[in-house]
N, C-alpha and C positions, 0 to 999 in steps of 0.2 A: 778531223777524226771524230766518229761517231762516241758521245758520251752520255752519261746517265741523265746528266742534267738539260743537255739537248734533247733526249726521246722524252724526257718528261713533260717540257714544253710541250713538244709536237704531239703528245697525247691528251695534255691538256686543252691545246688551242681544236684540238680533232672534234672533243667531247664538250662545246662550251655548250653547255647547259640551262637552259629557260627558267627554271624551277635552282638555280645556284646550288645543288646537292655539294655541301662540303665534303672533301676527300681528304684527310688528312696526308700532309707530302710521304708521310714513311710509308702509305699503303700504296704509295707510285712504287716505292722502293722496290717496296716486297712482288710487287704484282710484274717487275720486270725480274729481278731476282725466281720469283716462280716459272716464269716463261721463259726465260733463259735454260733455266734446269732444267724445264722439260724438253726442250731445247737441244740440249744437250745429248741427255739419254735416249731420246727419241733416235739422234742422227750417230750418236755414240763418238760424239765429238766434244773439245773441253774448252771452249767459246771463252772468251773476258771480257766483259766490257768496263770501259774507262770508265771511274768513280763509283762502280759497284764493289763492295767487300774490300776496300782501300785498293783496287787493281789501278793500276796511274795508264794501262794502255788499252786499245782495243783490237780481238784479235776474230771477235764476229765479222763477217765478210759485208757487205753489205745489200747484195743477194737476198741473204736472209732477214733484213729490218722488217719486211711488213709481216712475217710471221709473228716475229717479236710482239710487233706493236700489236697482233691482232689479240696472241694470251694475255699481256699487257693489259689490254681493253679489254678485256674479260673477266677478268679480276678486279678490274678498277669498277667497274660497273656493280659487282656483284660486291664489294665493300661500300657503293652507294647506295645502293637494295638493303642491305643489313641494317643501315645506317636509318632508311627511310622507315625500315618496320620497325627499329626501338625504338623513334628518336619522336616526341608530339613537338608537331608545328603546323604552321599554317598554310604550306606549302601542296598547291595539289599537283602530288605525285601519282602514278598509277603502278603500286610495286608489279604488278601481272606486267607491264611494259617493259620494267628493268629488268626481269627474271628472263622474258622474251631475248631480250636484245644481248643480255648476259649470254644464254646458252645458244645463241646464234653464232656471236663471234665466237665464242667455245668449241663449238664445231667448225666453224671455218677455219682456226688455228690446228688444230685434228687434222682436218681434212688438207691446210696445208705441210702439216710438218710431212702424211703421207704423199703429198706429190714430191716433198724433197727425198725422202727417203728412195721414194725411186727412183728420182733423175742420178742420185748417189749410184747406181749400179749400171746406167747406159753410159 
């Protein structure tokens, strides 16, 4: 059964990062939580996933994970971007990369929820 705790791995180990950008774990929370909802309304379907918002099962198909994962990653990126323009360190990051790469997977997740939304109607 697909769970909170398992996709957060697998977005973690997707994203391991040169430059160590700390993510805090709630912002996996929230960033799957986010893309779930939109998820949701997009397809106007009422998805759960195991150990989000105490739900104990999952009722997302699994069809639909690499959408998931792609708003997921799009969020997650875009809370490492924030993270890199407050935070001074010594770390050479290139926020114009993260912003990049942020609204890349942002449109691919877009651009996938409408290819589900239409296969919904054939």
């Amino acid at each position: 059964m697909t769970t909170l705790s398992g996709l957060t791995t697998r977005l973690q180990n997707q994203f391991l990062d040169p430059a160590s950008l700390a993510v805090p774990p709630a912002s996996y929370t929230e960033a799957f939580r986010s893309a779930l909802g939109q998820l949701n309304a997009f397809l106007a379907t009422s998805y759960i996933l195991s150990g989000l918002d105490s739900d104990l099962n999952t009722t997302l198909p699994e069809s639909l994970l690499p959408a998931l994962l792609l708003g997921a990653a799009s969020a997650v990126i875009g809370c490492a971007l924030r993270g890199v323009l407050v935070a001074y360190d010594n770390f050479q990051v290139n926020p114009d990369r993260l912003q990049t790469q942020s609204d890349r997977l942002g449109k691919e997740f877009q651009s996938e929820l409408v290819r589900l939304r239409l296969a919904q109607f054939q």
